[in-house]
N, C-alpha and C positions, 0 to 999 in steps of 0.2 A: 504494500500500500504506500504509495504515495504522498504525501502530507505538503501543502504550501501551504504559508501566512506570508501576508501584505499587510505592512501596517503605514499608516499615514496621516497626514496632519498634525495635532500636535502644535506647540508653542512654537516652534522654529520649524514646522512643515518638513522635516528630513523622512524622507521614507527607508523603509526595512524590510529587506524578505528575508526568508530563511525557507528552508525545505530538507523533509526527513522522509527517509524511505525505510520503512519498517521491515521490510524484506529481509529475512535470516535473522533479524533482530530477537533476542529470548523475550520480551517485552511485548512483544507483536500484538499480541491479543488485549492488552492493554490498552494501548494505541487502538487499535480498531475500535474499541467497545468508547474511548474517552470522542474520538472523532467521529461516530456515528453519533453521538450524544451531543454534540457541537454542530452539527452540520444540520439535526434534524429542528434545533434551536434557530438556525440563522434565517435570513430573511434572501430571496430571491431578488431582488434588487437593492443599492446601496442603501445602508440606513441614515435617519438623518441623526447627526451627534450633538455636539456642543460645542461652544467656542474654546477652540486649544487643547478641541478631547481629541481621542486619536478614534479610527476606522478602521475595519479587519477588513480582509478579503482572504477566508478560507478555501481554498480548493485542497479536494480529497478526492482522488481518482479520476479528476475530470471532472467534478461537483463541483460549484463555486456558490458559497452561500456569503450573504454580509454582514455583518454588525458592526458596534461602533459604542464608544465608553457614554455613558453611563449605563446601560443598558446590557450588558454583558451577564449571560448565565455564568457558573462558578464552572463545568465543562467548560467554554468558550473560554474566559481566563486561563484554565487553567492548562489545553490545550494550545494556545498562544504564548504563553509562558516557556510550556520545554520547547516547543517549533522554535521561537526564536532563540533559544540559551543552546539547545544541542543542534540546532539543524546548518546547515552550509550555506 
């Protein structure tokens, strides 16, 4: 599986991606079960945020769902959190 996050906006507008591919990973199923839970939360077009919040763009195999801070399930946080600390 596949894993991207986009993140954007923000006080100084710097965008961020990262991506993790779960493949051969011991953790796999983890993953899968945290990004099916994330992706069935998100919203089919961009969300609207806040001034100087940030905006996700999750894609998971090809699935691209959106959200955007303040509004964040604790899945979504917390699937955005390792994408961007362990991903490439």
């Amino acid at each position: 599986m596949r894993i991207q996050v986009r993140r954007t906006g923000g006080f100084a507008g710097i965008e961020r991606q990262a991506e993790v591919d779960t493949s051969g990973r011991p953790d796999a199923a983890e993953w899968r079960a945290l990004a099916g839970r994330a992706v069935d939360a998100g919203r089919g077009t961009p969300a609207a945020g806040v001034p100087d919040g940030f905006s996700y763009e999750i894609t998971v195999d090809g699935t691209t769902v959106y959200c955007a801070d303040p509004r964040l399930t604790d899945d979504q946080r917390e699937l955005i959190r390792r994408v961007l600390k362990e991903g490439t």
